[in-house]
N, C-alpha and C positions, 0 to 999 in steps of 0.2 A: 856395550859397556856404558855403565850410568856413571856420565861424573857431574857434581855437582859442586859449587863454589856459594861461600855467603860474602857479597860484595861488604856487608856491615860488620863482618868478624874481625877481629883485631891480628887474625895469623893473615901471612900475605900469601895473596894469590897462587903464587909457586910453588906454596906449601899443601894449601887446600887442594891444589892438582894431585901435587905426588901423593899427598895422603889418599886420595879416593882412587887413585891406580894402585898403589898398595895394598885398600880394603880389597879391590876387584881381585888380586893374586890371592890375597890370602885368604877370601871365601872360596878359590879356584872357579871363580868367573871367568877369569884371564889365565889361560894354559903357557907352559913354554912352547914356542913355536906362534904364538897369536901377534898377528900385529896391532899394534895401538893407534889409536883414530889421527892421522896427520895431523903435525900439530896446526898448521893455518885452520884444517879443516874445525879442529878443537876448538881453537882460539875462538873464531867465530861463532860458533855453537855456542861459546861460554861467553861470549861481546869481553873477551880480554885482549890484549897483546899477544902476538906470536910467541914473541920473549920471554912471555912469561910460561908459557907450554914448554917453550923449549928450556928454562929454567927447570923444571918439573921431572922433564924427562932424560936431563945432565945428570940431576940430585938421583933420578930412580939409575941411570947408568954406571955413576959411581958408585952406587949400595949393591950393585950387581944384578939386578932385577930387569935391567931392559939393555938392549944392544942397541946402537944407535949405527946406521948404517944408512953413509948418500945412496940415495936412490932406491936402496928399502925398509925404511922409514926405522920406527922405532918398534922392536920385535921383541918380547918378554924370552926372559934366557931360560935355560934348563935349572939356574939355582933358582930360580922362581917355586917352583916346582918343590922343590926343599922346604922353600920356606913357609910355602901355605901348609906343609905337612906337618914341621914345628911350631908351626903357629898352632894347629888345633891340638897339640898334644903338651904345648902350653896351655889352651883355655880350657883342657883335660885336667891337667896338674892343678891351676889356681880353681878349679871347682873342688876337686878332694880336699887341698889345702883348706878353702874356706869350711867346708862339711868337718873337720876336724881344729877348727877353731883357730888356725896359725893367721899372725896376722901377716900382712904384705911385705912388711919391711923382712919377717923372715925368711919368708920365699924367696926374696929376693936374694938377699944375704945367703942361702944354700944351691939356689943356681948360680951365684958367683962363687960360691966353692967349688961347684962340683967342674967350671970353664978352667 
């Protein structure tokens, strides 16, 4: 799993974490059942705070994407799995969308009808 962090980005650290564990689910890099790199192990890899990994993987735990369990680390869930699948069948939708000229705010607006 590649994550990567821009120390000079204006979004914080915790954010540019969950964000690049999020890309990795929803390219299905990261399966359910996969565990996610410790986060000491992370922190360091990234010259961040612990805190701030475990930040990262609180925010991916409450969005339902990672199970966080002592002693076996941080494990991506089964709705994971869901979601890299709605993800590409959103980036399916917004390609036709565009191909037929609707702009974003509509798409938008007809997936919140149709929720």
């Amino acid at each position: 799993m590649l994550i990567r962090i821009d120390p000079a980005s204006t979004q914080p650290l915790f954010v540019q974490v969950a964000t690049a564990v999020r890309g990795e689910i929803e390219a299905g890099r990261a399966q359910p059942g996969d565990r996610l790199p410790p986060a000491r192990a992370l922190a360091d890899s990234l010259g961040v705070n612990v805190h701030t990994v475990l930040h990262a993987y609180q925010d991916l735990r409450d969005e339902g994407l990672v199970d966080l369990r002592r002693g076996r680390g941080a494990v991506v869930t089964d709705a994971a799995g869901a979601i890299a699948e709605v993800s590409r069948e959103i980036a399916q939708l917004t390609r036709r969308a565009t191909a037929l000229g609707m702009s974003p705010a509509t798409v938008v607006a007809l997936v919140r009808a149709s929720l």
